[in-house]
PASEBA-1860 file (N, C-alpha, C; in nm, 3 decimals):
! residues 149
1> XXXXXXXX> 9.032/8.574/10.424/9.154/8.519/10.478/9.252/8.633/10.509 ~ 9.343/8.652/10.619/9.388/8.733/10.662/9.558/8.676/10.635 ~ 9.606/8.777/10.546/9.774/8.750/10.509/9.863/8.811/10.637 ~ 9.943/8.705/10.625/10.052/8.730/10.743/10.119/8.839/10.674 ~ 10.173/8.934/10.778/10.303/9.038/10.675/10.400/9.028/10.718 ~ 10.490/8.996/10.610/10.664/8.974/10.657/10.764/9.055/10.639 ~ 10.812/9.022/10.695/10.935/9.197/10.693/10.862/9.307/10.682 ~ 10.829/9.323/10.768/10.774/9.446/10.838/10.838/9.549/10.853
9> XXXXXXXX> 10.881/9.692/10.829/10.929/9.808/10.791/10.808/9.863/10.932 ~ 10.883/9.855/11.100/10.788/9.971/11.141/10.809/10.083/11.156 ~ 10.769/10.152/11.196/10.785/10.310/11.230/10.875/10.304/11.350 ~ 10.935/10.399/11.364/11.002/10.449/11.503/10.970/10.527/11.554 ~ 11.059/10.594/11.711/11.032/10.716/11.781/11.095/10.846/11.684 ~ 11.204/10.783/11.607/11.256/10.872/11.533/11.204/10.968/11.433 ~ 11.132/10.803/11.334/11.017/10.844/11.236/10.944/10.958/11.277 ~ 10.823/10.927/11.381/10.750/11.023/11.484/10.827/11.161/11.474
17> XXXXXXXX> 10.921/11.182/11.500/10.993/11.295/11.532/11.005/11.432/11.403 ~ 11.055/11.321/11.317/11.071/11.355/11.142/10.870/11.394/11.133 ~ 10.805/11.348/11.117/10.651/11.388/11.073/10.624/11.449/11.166 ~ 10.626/11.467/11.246/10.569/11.640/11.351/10.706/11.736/11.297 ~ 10.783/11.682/11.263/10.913/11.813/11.217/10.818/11.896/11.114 ~ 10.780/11.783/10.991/10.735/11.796/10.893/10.635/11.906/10.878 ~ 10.553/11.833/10.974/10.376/11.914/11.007/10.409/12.065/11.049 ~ 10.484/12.095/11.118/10.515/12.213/11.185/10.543/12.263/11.137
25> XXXXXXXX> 10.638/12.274/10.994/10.681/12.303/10.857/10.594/12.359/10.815 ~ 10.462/12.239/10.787/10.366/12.291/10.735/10.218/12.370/10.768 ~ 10.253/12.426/10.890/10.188/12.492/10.988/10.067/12.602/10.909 ~ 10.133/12.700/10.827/10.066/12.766/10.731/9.901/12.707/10.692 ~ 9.927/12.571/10.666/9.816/12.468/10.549/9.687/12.436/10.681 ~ 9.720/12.436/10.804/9.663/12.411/10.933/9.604/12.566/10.999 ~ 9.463/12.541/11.092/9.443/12.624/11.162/9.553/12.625/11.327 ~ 9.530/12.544/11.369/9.614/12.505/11.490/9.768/12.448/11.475
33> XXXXXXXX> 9.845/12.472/11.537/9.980/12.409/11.583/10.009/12.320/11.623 ~ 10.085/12.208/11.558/10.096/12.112/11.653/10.271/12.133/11.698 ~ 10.229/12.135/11.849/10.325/12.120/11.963/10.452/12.050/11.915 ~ 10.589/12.069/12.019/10.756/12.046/11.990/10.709/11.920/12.004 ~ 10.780/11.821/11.909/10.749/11.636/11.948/10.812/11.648/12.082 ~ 10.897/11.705/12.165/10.937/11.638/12.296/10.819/11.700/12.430 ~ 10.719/11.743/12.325/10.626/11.801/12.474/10.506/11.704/12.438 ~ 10.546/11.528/12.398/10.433/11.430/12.403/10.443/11.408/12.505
41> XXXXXXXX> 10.377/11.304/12.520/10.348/11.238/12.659/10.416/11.117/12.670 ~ 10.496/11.147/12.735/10.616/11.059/12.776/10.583/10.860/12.788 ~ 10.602/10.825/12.691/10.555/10.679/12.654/10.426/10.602/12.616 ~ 10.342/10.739/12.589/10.231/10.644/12.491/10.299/10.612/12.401 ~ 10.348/10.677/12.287/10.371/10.675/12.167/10.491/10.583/12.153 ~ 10.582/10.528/12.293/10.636/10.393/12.230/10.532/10.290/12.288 ~ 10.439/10.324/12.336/10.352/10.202/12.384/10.291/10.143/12.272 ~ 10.230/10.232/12.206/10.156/10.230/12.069/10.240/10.178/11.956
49> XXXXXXXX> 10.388/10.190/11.924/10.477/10.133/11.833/10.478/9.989/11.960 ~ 10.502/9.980/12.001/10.557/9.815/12.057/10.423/9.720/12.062 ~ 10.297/9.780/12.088/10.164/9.733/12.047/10.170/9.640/11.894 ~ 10.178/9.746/11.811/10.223/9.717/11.645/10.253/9.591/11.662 ~ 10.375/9.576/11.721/10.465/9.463/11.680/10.398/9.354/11.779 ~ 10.296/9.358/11.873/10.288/9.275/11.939/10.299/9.116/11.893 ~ 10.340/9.022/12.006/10.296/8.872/12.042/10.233/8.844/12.158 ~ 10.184/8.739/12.124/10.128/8.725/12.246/10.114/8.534/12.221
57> XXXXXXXX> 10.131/8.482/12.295/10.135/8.297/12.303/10.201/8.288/12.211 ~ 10.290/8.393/12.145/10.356/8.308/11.987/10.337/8.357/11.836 ~ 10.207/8.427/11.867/10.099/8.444/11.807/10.120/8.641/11.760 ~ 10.099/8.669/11.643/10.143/8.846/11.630/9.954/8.898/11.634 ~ 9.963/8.981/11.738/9.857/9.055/11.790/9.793/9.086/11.660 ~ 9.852/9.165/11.577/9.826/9.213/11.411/9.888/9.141/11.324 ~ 9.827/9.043/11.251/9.919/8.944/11.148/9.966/9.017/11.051 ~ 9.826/9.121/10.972/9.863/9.111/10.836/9.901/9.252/10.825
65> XXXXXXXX> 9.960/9.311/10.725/9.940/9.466/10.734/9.841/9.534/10.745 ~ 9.757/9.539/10.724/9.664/9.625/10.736/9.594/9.596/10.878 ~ 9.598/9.460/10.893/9.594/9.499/11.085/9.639/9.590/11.136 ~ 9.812/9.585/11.104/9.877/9.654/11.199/9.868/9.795/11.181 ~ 9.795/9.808/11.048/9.829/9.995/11.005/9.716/10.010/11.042 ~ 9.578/9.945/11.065/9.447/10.015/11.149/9.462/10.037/11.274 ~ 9.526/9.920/11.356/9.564/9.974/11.447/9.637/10.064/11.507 ~ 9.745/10.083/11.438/9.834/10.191/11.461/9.779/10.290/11.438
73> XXXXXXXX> 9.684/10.317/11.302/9.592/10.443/11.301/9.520/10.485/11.422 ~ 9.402/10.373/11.468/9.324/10.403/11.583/9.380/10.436/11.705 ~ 9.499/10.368/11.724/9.563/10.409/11.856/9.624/10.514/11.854 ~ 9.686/10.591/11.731/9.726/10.738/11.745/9.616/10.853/11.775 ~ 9.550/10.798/11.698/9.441/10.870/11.722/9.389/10.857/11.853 ~ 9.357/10.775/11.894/9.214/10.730/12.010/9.297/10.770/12.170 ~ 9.425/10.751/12.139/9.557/10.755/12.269/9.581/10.858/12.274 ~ 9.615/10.957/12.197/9.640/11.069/12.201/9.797/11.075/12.283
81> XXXXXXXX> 9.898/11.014/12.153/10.013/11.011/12.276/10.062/11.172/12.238 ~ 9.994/11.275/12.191/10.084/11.414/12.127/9.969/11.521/12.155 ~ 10.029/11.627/12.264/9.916/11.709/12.312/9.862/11.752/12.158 ~ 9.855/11.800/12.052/9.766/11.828/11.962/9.813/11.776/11.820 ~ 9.724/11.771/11.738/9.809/11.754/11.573/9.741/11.534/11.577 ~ 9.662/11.451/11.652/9.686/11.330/11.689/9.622/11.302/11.533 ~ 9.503/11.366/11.502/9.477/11.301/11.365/9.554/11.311/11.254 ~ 9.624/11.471/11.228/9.723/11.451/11.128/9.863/11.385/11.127
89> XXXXXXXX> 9.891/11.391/11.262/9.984/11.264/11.314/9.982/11.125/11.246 ~ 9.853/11.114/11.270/9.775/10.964/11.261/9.815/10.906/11.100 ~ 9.751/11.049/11.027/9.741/11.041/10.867/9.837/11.038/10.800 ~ 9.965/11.092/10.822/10.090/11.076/10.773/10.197/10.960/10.814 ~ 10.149/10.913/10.933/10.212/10.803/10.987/10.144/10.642/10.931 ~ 10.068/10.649/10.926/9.947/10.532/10.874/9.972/10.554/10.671 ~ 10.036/10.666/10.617/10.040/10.674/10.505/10.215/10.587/10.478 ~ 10.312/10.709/10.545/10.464/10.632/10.565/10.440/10.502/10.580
97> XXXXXXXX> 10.359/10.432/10.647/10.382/10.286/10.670/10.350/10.222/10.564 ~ 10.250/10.240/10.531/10.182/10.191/10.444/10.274/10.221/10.314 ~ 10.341/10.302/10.313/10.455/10.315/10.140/10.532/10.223/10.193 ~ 10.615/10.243/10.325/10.706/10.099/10.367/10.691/9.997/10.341 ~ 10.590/9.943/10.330/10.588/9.801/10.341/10.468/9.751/10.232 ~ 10.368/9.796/10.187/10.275/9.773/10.071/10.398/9.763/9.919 ~ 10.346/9.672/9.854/10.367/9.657/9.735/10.321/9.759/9.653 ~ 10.186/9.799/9.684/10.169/9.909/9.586/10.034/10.003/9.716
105> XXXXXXXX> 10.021/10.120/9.670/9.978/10.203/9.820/9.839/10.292/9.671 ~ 9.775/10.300/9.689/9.693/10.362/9.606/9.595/10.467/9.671 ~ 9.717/10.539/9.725/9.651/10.691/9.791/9.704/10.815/9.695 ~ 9.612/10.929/9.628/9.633/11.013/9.568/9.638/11.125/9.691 ~ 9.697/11.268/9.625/9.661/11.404/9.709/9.534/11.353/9.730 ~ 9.426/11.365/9.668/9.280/11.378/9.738/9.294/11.244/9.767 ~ 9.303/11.161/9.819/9.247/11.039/9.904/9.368/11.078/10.027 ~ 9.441/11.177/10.017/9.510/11.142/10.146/9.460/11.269/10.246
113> XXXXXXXX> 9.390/11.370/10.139/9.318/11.501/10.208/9.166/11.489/10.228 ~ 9.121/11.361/10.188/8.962/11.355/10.186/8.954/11.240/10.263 ~ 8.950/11.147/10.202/8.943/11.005/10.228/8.973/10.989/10.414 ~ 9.083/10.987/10.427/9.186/10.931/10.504/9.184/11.027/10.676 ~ 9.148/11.194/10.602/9.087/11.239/10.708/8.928/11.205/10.720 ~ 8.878/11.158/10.624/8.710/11.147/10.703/8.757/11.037/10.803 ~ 8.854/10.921/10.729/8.876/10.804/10.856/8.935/10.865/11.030 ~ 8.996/10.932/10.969/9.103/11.005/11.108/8.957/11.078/11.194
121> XXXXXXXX> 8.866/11.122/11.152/8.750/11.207/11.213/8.665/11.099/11.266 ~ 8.630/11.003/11.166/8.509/10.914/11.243/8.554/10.856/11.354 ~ 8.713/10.807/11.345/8.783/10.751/11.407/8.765/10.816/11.568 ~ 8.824/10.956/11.592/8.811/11.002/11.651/8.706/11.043/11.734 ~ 8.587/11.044/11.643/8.454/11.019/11.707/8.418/10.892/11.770 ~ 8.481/10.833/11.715/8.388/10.643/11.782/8.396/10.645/11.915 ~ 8.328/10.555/11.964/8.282/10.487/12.105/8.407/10.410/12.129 ~ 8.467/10.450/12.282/8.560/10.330/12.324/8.486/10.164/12.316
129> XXXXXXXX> 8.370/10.188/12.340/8.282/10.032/12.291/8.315/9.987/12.170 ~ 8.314/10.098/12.086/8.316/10.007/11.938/8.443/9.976/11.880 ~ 8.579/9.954/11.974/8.673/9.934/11.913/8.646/9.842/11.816 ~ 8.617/9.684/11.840/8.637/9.579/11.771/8.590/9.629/11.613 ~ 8.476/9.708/11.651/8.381/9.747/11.502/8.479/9.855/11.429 ~ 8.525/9.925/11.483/8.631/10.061/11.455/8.732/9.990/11.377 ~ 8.810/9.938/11.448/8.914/9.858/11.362/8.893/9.785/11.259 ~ 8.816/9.701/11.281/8.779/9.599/11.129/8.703/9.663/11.009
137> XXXXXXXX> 8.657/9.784/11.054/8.614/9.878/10.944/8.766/9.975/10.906 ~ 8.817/10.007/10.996/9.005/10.042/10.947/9.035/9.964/10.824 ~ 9.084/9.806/10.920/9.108/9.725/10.819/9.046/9.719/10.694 ~ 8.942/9.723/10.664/8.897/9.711/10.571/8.877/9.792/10.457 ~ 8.883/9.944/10.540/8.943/10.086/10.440/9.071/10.094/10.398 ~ 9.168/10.018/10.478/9.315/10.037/10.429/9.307/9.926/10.346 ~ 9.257/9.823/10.366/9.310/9.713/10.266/9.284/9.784/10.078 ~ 9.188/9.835/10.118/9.155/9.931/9.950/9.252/9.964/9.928
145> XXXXX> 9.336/10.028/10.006/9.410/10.114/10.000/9.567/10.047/9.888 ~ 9.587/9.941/9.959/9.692/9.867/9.944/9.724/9.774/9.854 ~ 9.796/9.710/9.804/9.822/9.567/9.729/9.976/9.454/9.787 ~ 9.988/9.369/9.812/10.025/9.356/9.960/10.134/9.230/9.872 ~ 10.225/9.196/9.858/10.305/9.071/9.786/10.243/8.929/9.836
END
């Protein structure tokens, strides 16, 4: 059974802004750089937040949380709205949310440096075919993740 999530805490363009601040900070811990947030690509990345929140007939595209945080994972990833940095993007943004709005979030240092990037990698590997399969295997890694009111 799939729980509706209420009061929803989403991310912003702002948020976004603050976690590439962050990352760049932490540039040292990385082989590569990720790029100034204003050299993304000019409206994936609110395409991808207004996705999140979708309706559609009435109906929320992503009911429960962990819908919405697989998806939001896969689409940072898979969209690539940020010339480089999209998986660790992905991983810190899909983590913030997930403290927002989970009752309880049960990611350690190593599940957020092991775990969470093997997801961000396979992710990145998958077949545009296998969305449907991609996501519901998301969902189903974050729901571990979480404990939800």
């Amino acid at each position: 059974m799939t729980r509706k999530a209420v009061n929803v805490e989403y991310l912003t363009v702002t948020d976004f802004e603050l976690i590439v601040a962050d990352l760049i900070a932490l540039r040292e811990v990385f082989t590569e750089d990720i790029p100034p947030f204003q050299t993304r690509y000019p409206g994936k990345l609110e395409g991808i937040l207004e996705q999140v929140r979708g309706i559609y007939f009435g109906r929320e595209l992503y009911p429960s949380l962990a819908e919405k945080a697989a998806y939001l994972f896969y689409a940072l990833i898979k969209n690539h709205p940020f010339l480089n940095g999209n998986k660790r993007i992905g991983v810190v943004a899909l983590y913030d949310f997930l403290k927002r709005n989970a009752t309880e979030v049960y990611i350690d240092e190593a599940t957020l440096f092991s775990d969470l990037f093997k997801m961000a990698i396979s992710t990145s590997e998958s077949d545009a075919d296998d969305y449907p399969k991609v996501l519901k295997r998301l969902r189903r890694q974050i729901g571990k993740l979480i404990l939800t009111a």
